[in-house]
N, C-alpha and C positions, 0 to 999 in steps of 0.2 A: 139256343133260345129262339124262340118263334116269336115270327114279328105278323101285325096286323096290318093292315092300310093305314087306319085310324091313325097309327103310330108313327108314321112316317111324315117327316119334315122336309124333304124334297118336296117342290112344287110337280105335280103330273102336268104337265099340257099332251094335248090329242095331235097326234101328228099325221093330217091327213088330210082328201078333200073332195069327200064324200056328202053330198049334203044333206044328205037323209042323217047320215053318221053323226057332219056337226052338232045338227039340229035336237038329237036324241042325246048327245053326250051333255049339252047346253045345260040338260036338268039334272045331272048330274057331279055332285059338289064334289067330289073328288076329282075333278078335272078343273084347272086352276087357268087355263088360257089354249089356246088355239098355235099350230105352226100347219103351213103349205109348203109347199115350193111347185116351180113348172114341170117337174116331171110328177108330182102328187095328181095335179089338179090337168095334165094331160089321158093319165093312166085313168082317171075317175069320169072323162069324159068331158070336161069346159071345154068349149070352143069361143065363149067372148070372156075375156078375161076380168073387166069393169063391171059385168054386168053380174058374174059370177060372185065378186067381191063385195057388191053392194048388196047381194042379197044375204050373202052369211052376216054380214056387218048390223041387217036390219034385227039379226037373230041375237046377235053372240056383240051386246053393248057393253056388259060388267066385266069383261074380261081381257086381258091382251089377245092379240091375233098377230100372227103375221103374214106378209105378201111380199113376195120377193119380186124386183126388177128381174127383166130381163134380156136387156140391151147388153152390147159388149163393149158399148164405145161409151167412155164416163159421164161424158156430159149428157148424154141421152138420159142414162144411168141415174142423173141427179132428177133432170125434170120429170121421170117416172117416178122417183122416191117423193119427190114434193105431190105429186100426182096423189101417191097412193097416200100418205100422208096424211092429204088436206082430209079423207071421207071419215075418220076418226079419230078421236083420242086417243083411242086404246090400240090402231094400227103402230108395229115395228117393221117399219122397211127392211127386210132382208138384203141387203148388199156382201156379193160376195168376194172375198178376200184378195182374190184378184181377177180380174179379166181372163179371157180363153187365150192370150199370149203371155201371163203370166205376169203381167203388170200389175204392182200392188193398187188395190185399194182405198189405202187409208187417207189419202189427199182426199179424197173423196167423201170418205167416213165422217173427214172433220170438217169439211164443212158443212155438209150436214144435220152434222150434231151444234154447229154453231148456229144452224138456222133452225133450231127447237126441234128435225125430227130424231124421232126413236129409233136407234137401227138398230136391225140382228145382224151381226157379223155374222157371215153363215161359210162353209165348206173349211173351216177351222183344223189343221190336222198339226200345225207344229206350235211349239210352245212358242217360237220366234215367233210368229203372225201372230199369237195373243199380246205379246206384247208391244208389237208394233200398233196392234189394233187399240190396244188399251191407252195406250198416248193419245190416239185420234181422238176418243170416244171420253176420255177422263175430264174436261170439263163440259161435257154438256150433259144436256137430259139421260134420263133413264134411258140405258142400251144394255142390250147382252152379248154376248159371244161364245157362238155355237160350237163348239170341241166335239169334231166327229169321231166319239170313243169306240162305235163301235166300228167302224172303216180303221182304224187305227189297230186295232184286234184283229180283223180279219186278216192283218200283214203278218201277223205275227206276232205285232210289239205289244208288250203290257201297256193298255191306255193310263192306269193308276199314275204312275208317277207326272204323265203330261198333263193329266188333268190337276190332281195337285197342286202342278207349278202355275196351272191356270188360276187355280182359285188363289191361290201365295200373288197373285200378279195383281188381280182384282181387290186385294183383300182391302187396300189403304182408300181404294175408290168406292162412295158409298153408293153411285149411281148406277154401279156396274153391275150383272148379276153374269155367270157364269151355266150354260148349258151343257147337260150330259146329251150331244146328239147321237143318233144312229142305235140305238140298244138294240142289243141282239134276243135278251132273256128278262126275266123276271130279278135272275140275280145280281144284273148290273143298277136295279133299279135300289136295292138294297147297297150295295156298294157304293152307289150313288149317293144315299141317305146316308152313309158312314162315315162321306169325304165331308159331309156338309157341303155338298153339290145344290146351287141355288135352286135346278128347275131341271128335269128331266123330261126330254120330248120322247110321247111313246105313242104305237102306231094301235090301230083300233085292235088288231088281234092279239097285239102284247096286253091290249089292256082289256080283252076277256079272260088273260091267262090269271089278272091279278086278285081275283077272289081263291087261287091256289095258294096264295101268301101264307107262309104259318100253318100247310095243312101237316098232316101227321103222316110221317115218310112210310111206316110201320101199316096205314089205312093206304095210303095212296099206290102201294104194295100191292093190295089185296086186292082193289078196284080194278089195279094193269093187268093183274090174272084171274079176274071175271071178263073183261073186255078179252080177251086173248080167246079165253072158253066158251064166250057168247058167238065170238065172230069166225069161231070153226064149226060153231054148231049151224050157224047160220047158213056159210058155205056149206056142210052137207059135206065135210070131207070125212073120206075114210081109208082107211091103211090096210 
């Protein structure tokens, strides 16, 4: 069965931080909110990070976004998250699961969430952190928590079942929504859509791949061995 975009009940967010990219994806209804992080918006080129933020936030009002702290020390940690917090509504504090010496996060998480802001649990890789996270996070505001599926895959391990138990985790909390992070393909975004995965974060070239959705394997055949034929004849090669 071929599936369309139209079709699909996962939320897309754009995962990236580009600004030309945000700003063109903005008009684009198949894109349901916005993620960064500091190695996104390092690779893309920010050098002030406030200043960066305040101008996508001027663009991308109707939708969630997120901005990740990035102190290592927790209290730092909080007055960045209140920081980025206060410039919108629709801002999810990315806090991540734990510190670079491995110290959990969730003391953190919940107060947080006990002082109204949104946070994205982000670098999410065991089902354990989801649910330590979801205690933090269950009675405050809307939050999510990012399940890195496709870092999880690259190990080896089938993400499916930890994602699952993510969504089984969340499922009793209405506040909580549940992220497919890291995709590697088109077909985890379907996969995605099949767990009844809340919101999937996809990167600007996974989401030129996704007008391939549904195409006909039998044409798309035919196209790889026009491309193959076009690009020897190009080169000029001969035998």
């Amino acid at each position: 069965m071929s599936m369309h975009v139209q079709q699909l009940k996962v939320k897309i967010f754009a995962d990236g931080a580009d600004r030309a990219t945000i700003f063109e994806l903005c008009k684009d209804p198949v894109v349901r909110g916005f993620t960064t992080n500091p190695t996104l918006m390092r690779k893309a080129g920010v050098s002030d990070y406030e200043a960066f933020a305040r101008e996508i936030l001027r663009e991308v009002k109707d939708r969630p976004i997120s901005f990740e702290v990035f102190s290592d020390e927790f209290a730092t940690m909080e007055s960045q998250a209140l920081k980025l917090a206060s410039w919108g509504d629709n801002v999810y504090v990315k806090i991540p699961v734990t510190n670079t010496r491995g110290e959990s996060a969730a003391p953190l998480m919940a107060r947080l969430s006990k002082r109204g802001v949104k946070v994205n649990a982000t670098a999410v890789l065991t089902l354990a952190q989801v649910q330590e996270t979801t205690r933090s996070l269950a009675a405050g505001p809307s939050a999510v928590i990012s399940v890195f599926a496709g870092r999880i895959a690259d190990t080896g391990v089938d993400p499916l079942p930890i994602m699952k138990g993510a969504l089984e985790t969340v499922a009793p909390h209405a506040n909580l929504e549940i992220i497919w992070a890291s995709p590697r393909e088109v077909f985890n975004i379907v996969q995605a859509d099949q767990l009844r995965c809340h919101i999937i974060t996809v990167t600007a070239d996974l989401l030129k791949k996704l007008p391939m959705l549904g195409s006909d394997l039998a044409g798309l055949s035919l196209d790889t061995v026009r491309m193959f034929h076009r690009d020897a004849a190009a080169a000029g090669y001969t035998l």
